[in-house]
Every structure is written in structure tokens, then in C-alpha cells.
FIKOLZA-1660 file (N, C-alpha, C; in steps of 0.1 Angstrom, whole numbers, plus 5000, padded with zeros to 4 digits):
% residues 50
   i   px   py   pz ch aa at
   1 6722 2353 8671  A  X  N
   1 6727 2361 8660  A  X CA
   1 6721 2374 8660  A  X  C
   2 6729 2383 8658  A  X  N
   2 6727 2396 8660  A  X CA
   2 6714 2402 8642  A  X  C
   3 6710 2409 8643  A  X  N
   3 6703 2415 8630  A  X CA
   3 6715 2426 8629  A  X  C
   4 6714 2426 8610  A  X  N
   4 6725 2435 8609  A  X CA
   4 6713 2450 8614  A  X  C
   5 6723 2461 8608  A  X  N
   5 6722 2472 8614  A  X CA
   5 6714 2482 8606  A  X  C
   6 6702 2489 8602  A  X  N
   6 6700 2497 8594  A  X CA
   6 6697 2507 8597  A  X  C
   7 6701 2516 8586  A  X  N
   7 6703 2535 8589  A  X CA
   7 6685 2537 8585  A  X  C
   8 6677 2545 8594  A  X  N
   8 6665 2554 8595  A  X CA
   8 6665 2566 8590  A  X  C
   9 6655 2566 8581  A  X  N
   9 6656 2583 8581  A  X CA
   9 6660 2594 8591  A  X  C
  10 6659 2605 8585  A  X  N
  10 6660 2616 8594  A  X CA
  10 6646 2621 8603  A  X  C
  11 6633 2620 8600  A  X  N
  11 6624 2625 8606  A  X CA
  11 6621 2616 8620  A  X  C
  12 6633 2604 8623  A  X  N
  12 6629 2602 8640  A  X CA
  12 6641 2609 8651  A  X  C
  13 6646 2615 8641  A  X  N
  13 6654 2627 8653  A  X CA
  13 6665 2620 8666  A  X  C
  14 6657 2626 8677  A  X  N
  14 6660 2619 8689  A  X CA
  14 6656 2607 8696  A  X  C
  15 6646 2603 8689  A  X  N
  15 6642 2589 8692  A  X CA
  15 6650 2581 8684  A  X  C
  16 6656 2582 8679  A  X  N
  16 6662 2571 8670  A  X CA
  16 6667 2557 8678  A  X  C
  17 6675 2560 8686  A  X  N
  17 6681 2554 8698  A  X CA
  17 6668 2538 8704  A  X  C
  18 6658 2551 8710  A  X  N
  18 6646 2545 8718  A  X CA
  18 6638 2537 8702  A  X  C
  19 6636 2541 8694  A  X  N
  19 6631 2529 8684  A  X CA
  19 6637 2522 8680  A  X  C
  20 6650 2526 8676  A  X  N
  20 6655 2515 8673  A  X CA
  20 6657 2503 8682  A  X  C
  21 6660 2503 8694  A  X  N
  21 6663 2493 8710  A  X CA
  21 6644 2487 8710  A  X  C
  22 6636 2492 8704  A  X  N
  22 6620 2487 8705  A  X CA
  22 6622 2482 8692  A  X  C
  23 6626 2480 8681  A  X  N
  23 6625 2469 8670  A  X CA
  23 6635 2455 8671  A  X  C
  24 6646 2460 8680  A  X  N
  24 6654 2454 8672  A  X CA
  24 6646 2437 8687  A  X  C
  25 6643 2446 8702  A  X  N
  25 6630 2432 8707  A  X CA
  25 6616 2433 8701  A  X  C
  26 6615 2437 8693  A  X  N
  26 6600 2428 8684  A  X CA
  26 6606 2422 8678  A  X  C
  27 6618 2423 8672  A  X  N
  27 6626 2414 8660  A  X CA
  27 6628 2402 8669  A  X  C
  28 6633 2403 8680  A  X  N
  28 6636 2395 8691  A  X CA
  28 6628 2386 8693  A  X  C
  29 6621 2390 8699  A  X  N
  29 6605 2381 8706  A  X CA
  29 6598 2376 8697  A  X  C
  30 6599 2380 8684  A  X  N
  30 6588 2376 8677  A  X CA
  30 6592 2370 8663  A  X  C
  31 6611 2372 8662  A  X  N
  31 6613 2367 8651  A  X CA
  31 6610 2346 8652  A  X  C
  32 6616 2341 8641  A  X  N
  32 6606 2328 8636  A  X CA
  32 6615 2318 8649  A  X  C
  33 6626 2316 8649  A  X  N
  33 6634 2308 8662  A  X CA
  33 6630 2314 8672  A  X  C
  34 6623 2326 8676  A  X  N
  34 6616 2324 8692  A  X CA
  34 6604 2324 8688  A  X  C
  35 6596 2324 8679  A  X  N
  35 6583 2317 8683  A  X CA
  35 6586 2303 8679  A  X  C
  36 6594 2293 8675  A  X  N
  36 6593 2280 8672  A  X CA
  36 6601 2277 8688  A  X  C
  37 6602 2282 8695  A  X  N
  37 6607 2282 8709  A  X CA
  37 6599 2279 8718  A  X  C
  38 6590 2289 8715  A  X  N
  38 6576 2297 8723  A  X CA
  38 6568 2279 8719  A  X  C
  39 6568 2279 8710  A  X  N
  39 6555 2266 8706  A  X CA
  39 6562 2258 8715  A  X  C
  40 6577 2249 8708  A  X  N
  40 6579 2238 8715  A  X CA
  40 6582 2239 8729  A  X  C
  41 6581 2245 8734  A  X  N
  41 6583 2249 8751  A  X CA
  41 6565 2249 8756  A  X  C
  42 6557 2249 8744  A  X  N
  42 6543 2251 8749  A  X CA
  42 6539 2236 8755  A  X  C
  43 6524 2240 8763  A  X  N
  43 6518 2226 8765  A  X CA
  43 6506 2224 8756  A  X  C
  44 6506 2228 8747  A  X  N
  44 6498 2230 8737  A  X CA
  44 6504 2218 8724  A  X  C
  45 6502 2204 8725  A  X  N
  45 6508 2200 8718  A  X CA
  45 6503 2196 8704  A  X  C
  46 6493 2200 8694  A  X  N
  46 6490 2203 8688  A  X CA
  46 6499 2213 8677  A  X  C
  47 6503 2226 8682  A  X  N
  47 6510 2233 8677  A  X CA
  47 6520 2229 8677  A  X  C
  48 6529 2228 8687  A  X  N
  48 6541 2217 8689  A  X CA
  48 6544 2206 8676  A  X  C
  49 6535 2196 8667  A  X  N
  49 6535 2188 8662  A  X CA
  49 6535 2193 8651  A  X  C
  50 6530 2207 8642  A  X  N
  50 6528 2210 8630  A  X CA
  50 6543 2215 8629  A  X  C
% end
């Protein structure tokens, strides 16, 4: 599922583009279904069980 879309101020100019494409994978990688991913895929099964 996609994250909806939000408007940035004006002071990132021309980066907008390049920050935005760098949040929307931290939102990615790090939102709560890929770290509950990341655990049960782990061999760590302590974490796995909580």
C-alpha cells in the first residue's frame, strides 16, 4: 500500500523530488509491516515470539 502523498514547503526547492523518493524508503524499510517482517524472517527467535 502506497502512503498517501504530502505537499512540503517551499524552502526544499529543487530537492524536493530527491527527499521526497528518501522518505517515502525510510517510510518503507522502516515502517511497522517491514520491521514485523524483518523480526519474523529473523533467527533471533526471542524477538520473533513477542
Amino acid at each position: 500500500m502506497l502512503a498517501p502523498i504530502r505537499q512540503a514547503g517551499r524552502d526544499i526547492g529543487d530537492r524536493a523530488g530527491v527527499i521526497g523518493a528518501a522518505v517515502m524508503v525510510i517510510e518503507h524499510t522502516l515502517g511497522p509491516a517491514a520491521v514485523d517482517r524483518a523480526i519474523a524472517a529473523s533467527d533471533a527467535p526471542e524477538l520473533a515470539s513477542s
